[in-house]
C-alpha positions in Angstrom: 150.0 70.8 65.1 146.0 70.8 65.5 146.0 67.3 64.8 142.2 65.5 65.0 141.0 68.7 66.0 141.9 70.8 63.1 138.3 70.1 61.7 136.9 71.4 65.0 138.5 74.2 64.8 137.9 75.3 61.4 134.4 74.8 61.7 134.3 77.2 64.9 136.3 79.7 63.3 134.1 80.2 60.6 130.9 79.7 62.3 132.3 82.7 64.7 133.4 84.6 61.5 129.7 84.3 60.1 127.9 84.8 63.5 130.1 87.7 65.6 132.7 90.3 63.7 129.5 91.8 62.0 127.5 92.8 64.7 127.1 96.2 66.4 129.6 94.3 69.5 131.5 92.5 67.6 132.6 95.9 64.8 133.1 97.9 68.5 135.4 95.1 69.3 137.4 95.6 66.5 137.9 98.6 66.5 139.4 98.6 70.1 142.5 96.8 69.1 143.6 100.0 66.9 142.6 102.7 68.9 144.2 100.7 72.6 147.1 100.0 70.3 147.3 103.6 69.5 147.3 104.6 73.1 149.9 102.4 74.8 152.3 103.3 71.5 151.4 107.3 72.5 151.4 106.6 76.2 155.1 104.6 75.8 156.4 107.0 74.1 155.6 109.6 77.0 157.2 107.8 79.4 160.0 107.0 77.6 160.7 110.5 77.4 160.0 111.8 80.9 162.7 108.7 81.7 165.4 110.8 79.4 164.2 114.2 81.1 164.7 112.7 84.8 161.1 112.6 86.0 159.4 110.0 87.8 157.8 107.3 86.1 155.5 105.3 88.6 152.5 106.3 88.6 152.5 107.3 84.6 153.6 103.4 83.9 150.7 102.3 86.2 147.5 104.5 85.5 148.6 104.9 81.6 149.7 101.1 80.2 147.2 98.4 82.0 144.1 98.1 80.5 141.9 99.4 82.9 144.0 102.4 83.3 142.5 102.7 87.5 144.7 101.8 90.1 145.6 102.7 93.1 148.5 102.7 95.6 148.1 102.4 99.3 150.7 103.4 101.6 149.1 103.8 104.4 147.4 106.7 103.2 143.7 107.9 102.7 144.2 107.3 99.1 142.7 103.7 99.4 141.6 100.5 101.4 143.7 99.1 104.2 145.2 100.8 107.0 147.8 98.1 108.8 149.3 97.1 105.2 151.0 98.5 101.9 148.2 97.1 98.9 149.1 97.5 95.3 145.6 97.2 93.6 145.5 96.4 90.0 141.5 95.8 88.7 141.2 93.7 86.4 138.3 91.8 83.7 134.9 91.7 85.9 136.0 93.9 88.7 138.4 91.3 90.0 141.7 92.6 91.5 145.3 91.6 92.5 146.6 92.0 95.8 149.8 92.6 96.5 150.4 92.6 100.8 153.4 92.9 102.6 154.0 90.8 105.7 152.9 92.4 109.0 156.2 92.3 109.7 157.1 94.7 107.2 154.5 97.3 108.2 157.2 99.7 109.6 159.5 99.2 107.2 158.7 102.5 105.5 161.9 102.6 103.4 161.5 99.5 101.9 158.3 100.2 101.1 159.1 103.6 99.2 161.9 101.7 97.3 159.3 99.1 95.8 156.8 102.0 95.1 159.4 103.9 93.3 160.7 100.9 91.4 158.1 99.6 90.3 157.4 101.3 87.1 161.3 101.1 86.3 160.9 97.1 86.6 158.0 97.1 84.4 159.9 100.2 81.7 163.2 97.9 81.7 161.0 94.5 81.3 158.9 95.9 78.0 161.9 97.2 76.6 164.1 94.2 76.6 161.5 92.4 75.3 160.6 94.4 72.7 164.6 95.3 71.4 165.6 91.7 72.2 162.7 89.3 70.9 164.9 86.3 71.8 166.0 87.1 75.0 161.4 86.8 76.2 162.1 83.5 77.7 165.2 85.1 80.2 163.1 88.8 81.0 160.4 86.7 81.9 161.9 84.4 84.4 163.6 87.9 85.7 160.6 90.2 86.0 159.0 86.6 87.7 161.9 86.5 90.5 162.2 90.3 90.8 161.9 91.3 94.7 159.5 93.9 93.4 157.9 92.9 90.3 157.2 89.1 91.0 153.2 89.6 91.6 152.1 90.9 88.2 150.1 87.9 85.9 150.9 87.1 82.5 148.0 89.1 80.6 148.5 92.5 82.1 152.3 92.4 80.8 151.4 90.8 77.6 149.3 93.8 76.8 151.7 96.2 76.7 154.2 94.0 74.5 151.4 93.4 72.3 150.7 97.2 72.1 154.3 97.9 70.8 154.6 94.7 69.0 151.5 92.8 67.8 152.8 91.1 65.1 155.1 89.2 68.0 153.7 88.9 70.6 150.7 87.6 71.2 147.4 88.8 74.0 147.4 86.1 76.6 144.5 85.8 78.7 142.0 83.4 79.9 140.4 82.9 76.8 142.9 82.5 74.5 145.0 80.2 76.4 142.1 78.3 77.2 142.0 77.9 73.3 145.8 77.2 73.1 145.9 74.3 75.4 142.2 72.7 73.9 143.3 72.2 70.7 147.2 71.8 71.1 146.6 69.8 74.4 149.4 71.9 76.0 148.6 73.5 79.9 149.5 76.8 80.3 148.9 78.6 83.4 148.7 82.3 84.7 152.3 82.3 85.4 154.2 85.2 83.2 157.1 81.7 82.6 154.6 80.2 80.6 154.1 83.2 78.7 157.2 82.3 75.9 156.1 79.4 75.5 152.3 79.7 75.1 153.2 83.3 72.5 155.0 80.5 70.3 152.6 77.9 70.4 149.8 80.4 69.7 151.6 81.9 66.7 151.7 78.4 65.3 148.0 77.6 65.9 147.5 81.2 63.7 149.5 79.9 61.0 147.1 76.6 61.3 144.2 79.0 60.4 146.2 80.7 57.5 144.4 79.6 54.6 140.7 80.1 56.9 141.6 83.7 57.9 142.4 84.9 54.4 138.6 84.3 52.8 136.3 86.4 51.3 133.9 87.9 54.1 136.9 87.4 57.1 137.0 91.0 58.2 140.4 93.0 57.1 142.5 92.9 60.6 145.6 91.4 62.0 145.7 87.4 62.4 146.8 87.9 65.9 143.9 90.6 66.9 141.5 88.2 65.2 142.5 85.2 66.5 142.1 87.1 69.9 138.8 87.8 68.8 137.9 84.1 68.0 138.9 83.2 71.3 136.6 85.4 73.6 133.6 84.7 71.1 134.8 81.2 72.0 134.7 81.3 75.6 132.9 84.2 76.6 130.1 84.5 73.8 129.6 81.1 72.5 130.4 79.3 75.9 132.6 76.3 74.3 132.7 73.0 76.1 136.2 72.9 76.4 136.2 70.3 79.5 133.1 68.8 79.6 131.8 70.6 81.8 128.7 72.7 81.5 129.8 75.8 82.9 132.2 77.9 81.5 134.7 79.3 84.1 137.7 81.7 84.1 140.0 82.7 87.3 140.2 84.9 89.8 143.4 86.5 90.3 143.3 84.6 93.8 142.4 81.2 91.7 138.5 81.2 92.4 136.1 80.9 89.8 134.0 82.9 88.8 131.1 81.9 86.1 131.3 84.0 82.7 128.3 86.4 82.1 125.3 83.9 80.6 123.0 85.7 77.7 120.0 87.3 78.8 117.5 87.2 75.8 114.8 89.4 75.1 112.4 86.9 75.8 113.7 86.7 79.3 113.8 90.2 79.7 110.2 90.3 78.6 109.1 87.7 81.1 110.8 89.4 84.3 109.6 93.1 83.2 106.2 92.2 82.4 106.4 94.4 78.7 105.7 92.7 75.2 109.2 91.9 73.2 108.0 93.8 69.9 108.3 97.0 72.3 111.0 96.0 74.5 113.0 95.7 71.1 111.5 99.4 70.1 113.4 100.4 73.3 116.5 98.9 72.4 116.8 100.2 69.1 116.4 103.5 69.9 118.6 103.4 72.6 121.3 101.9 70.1 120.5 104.9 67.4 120.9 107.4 69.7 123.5 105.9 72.2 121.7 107.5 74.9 118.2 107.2 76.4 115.9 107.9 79.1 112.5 105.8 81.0 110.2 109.0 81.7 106.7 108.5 83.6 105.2 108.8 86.8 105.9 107.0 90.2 105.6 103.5 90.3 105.7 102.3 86.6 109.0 100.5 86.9 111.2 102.5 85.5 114.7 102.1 87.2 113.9 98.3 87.2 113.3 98.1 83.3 116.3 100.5 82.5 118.5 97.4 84.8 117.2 94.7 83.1 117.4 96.5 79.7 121.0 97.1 80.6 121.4 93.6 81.5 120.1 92.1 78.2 122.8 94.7 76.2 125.7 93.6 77.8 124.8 89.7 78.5 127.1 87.3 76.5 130.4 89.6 76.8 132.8 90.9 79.0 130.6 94.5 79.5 129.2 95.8 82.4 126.8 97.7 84.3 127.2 100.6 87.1 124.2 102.8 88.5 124.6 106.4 89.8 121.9 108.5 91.7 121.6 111.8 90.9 120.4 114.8 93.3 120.5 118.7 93.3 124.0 118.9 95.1 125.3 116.7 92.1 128.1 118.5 90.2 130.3 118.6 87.2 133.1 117.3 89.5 131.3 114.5 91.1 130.3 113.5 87.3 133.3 114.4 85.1 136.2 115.6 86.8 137.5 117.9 89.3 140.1 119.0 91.7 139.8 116.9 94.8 142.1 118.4 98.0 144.4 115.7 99.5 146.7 115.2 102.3 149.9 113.3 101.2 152.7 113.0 104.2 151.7 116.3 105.5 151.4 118.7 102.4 148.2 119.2 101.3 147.6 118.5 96.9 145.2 119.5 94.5 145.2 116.9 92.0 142.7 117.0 88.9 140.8 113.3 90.0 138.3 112.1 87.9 134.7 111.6 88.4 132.3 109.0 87.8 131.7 108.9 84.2 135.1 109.5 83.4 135.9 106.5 85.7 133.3 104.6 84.1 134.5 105.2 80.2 138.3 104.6 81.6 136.8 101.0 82.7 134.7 100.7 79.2 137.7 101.1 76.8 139.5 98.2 78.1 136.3 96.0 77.7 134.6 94.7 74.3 131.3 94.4 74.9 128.3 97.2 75.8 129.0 98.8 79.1 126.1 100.7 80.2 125.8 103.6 83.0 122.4 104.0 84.4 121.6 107.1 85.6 118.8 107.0 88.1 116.5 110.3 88.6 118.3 112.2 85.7 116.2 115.2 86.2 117.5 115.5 89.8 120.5 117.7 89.0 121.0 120.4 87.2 122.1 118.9 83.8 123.7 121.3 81.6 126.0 121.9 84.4 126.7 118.2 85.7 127.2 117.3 81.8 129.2 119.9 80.4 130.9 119.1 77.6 129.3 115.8 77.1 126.2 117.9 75.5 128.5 117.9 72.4 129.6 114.8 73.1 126.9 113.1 73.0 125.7 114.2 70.0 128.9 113.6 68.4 130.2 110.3 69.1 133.0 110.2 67.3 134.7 113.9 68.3 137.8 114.5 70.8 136.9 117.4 72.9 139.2 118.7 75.6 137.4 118.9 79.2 137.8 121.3 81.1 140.6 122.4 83.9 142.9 119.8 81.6 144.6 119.6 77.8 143.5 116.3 77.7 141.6 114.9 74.9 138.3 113.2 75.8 135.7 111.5 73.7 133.1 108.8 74.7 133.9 105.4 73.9 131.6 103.6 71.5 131.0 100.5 73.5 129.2 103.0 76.1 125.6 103.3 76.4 123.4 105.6 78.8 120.0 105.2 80.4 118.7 107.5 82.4 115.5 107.7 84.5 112.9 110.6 85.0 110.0 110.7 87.4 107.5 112.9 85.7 105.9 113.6 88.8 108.9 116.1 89.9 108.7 119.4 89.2 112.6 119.6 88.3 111.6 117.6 85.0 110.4 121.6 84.1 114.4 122.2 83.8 115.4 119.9 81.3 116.3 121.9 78.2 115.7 121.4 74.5 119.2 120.8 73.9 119.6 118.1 76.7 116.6 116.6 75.4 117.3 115.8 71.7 120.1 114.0 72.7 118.2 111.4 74.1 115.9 109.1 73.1 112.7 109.3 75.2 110.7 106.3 76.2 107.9 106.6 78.5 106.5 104.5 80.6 102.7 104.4 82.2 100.7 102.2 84.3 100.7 98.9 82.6 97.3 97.0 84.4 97.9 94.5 82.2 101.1 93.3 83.8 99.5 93.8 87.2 96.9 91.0 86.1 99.5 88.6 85.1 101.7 89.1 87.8 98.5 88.4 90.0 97.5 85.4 88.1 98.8 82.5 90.5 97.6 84.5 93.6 94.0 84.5 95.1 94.3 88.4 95.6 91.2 89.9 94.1 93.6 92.0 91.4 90.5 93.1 89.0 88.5 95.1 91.8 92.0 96.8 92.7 92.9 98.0 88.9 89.5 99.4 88.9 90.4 101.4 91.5 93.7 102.3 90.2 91.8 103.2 86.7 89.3 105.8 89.3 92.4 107.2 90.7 94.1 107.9 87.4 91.0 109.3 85.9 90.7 111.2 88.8 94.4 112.9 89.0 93.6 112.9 85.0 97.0 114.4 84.2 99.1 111.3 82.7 102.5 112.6 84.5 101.0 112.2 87.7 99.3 108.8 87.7 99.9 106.2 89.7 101.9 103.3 88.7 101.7 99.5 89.9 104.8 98.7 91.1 103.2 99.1 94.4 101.6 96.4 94.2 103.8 93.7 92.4 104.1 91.6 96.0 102.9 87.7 96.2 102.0 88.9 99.6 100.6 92.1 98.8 97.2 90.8 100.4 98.9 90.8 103.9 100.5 94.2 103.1 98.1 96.4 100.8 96.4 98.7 103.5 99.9 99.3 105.2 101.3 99.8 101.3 97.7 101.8 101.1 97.6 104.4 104.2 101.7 104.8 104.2 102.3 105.4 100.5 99.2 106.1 98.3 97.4 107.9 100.1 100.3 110.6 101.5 100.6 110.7 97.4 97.6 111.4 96.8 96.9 114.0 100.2 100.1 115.9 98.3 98.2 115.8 94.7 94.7 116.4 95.6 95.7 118.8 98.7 93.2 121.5 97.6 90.4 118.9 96.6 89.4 117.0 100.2 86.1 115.2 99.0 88.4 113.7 95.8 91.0 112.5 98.2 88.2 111.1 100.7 87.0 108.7 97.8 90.4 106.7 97.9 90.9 106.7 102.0 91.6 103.0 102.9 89.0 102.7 104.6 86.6 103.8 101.9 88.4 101.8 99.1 89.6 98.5 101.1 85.7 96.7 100.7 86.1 98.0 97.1 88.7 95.9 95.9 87.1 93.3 96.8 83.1 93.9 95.7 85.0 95.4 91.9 86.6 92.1 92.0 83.8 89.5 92.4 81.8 91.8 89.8 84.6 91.7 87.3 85.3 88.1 87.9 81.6 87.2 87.2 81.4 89.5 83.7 84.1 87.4 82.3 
């Protein structure tokens, strides 16, 4: 069936076998296929009963069997975006979404509306189970669900994933990647179109069967041909970037048919380069922050601390489908905002309490769909009060691979193990004083302090007179002599910072230093701009003629 290409694609097999399934990723990957499979089975199983007992099944079938598990239903309510239209919102892989609008001439039509609301999930409920009790008849449900008055809008991978859920050993997960695989090296074209799905399910369990005698060798990892031939195919296209077309750029499809370009890595090397840091420590960071799962950038203002923790973020995720989201915390922050909570809401005039979840719960409901390292920064950590914003995650944190339930529900909860946390702490504010022992052992501490070195570098291809101003910086810091209060560089990392040093100067150092040095006027007076400014540039000649 392979052909001339069957070479090709044994040799990428085992070259992914030998390069991906072993890695901390790639062993988080693999065990997503049992425990997702696990949850649609459990979650199926619900709604199949609540269908027997009479209750609705909506919104069960739509929050509780697509990957992502977040969705949202607009109509015409406060509930989401758009107020002149009914929008089904689906997301998606890489925050990408499918839009379902109704004509303008429908947006009155309030009954019609409710009807595709409420049959919606029945669609979807009758769809999975015909496939699943009648195997042959997938060809005939697809074309059905496809023509459907209500159901016609829903692409091929978000259906496939519940019928592989039930059934893996039959059908097949069909998605960019692997039918990008399918038509390479069968030269078939499959598109996004759930018709095509029969089809392509077939032709892909052939092209496993073609890989029989590859899959079944010593050091191939113990898992189902299907799940690992899904596996091949993201390493393919998403890690390894395979030149399928010819074309340099690997590319997957928007759900409206734009491209967008796949995540590119983002070494190390690179990450030492934009930070300024050595690799040997940037790879200290990173292996604590693996051990631990959790860690925090500590120091005082100005020593780039929320910009390393990003680009830290950026190197763990690069090369996969992972992802990145920052939230702020401050003193109002609370257990509700973070975990969950019971939100008041208006739905056609009686006023709800549901139990809505908050940002890290979001967060973790988006991470268990994805494969790779999904990493929540967490800027000014200290900021809140912790043992209350966090909750039960103190235990959780500490013990990875524990179920907890959370409280105001029954509902089991455990972080998933593809997330990672980085927080950030300015040592400079008092509320650092109200972190706890117990919230600090569960996380791994790296500090940061005024790097001069990376100021000089930075300041290499500019004529500013950078020697005479670390001096200064070094008379400051001995001067404040209290290494949680010194002051960092980041100030000054500006190709025009020549043009813009005294306003940086008089608007930002010095109302630092009038706040640390408040009861010590002739110490402050020795670094007024006006005393300093002919110092920078004196300190610089001198250092520039000692070298």
């Amino acid at each position: 069936m392979v052909g001339d290409k069957n070479g090709e694609l044994v040799s990428l097999f085992q070259e992914f076998i030998s390069s991906y399934p072993y890695t901390p990723v790639g062993l988080s990957h693999m065990a997503t296929y049992k425990e997702q499979r696990r949850l649609w089975c459990r979650n199926f199983a619900v709604i199949s009963a609540m269908v027997d007992s009479g209750e609705a099944i909506t919104e069960p079938i739509l929050f509780h069997l697509f990957p992502d598990r977040e969705l949202a239903i607009t109509l015409n309510s406060p509930y989401g975006e758009g107020d002149d239209s009914w929008i089904l919102t689906i997301p998606r892989k890489r925050d990408n979404y499918l839009e379902l609008r109704l004509p303008l001439k429908l947006k009155y039509q309030h009954k019609w509306i409710q009807r595709l609301v409420e049959q919606i999930g029945y669609d979807i409920l009758e769809f999975v189970g015909c496939c699943t009790k009648h195997p042959n008849q997938l060809s005939a449900a697809c074309d059905q669900f496809s023509t459907g008055e209500y159901s016609k809008g829903f692409p091929t991978e978000m259906l496939t994933n519940l019928l592989n859920g039930l059934q893996p050993d039959r059908f097949l997960l069909i998605n960019d990647s692997s039918r990008q695989v399918i038509n390479y090296f069968v030269n078939t074209s499959y598109g996004k179109r759930l018709t095509d799905y029969p089809a392509a399910n077939a032709t892909g369990l052939k092209l496993i069967k073609a890989l029989d005698k590859t899959m079944h060798q010593p050091g191939v990892p113990v898992l189902r041909d299907n799940d690992l031939f899904d596996m091949f195919c993201y390493w393919l296209v998403a890690v390894k970037g395979y030149n399928f077309s010819g074309k340099e750029e690997v590319i997957e499809f928007t759900s409206d048919g734009s491209r967008i370009a796949l995540p590119e890595e983002y070494t190390v090397s690179e990450c030492a380069k934009d930070t300024g840091f050595d690799i040997a420590e940037l790879e200290a960071w990173i292996r604590a922050i693996e051990r631990k799962g959790q860690g925090i950038f500590y120091g005082p203002p100005g020593t780039g601390k929320t910009y390393s923790a990003q680009k830290i973020a950026n190197h763990l995720i690069s090369g996969s489908d992972g992802f990145t989201k920052l939230v702020q915390f401050h003193p109002a922050y609370s257990y509700e905002d973070f975990i969950q909570g019971i939100r008041p809401q208006s739905q056609n005039g009686e006023l709800r309490y549901p139990l809505v979840p908050g940002r890290f719960l979001e967060f973790c409901n988006k991470a268990e769909s994805r494969r790779g390292i999904c990493v929540l920064i967490i800027d000014e950590i200290n900021r809140a009060n912790l043992a209350s914003v966090f909750g039960e995650l103190l235990y959780l944190l500490e013990y990875r691979d524990q179920k907890i339930p959370l409280a105001g529900s029954n509902q089991l909860f455990s972080i998933p193990k593809n997330v990672r946390i980085i927080g950030t702490m300015n040592t400079a504010d008092r509320s650092i004083a109200l972190v706890d022992q117990a919230f600090r052992r569960r996380f791994a501490f790296i500090r940061l302090s005024p790097n001069y070195e990376i100021l000089r570098r930075y300041h290499q291809t500019t004529d500013f007179p950078v020697n005479g101003l670390i001096k200064i910086l070094e008379q400051i810091n001995n001067a404040i002599a209290d290494p949680n209060y010194s002051l960092g560089i980041s100030f000054f990392l500006l190709e025009t910072i020549a043009d813009e040093i005294e306003d940086i100067w008089r608007r930002e150092i010095e109302p630092y230093l009038e706040e640390y040095f408040f009861d010590q006027r002739d110490k402050l007076e020795q670094f007024r701009w006006d005393t300093i400014k002919v110092n920078i540039k004196n300190l610089g000649v001198a250092e520039s003629s000692n070298e």
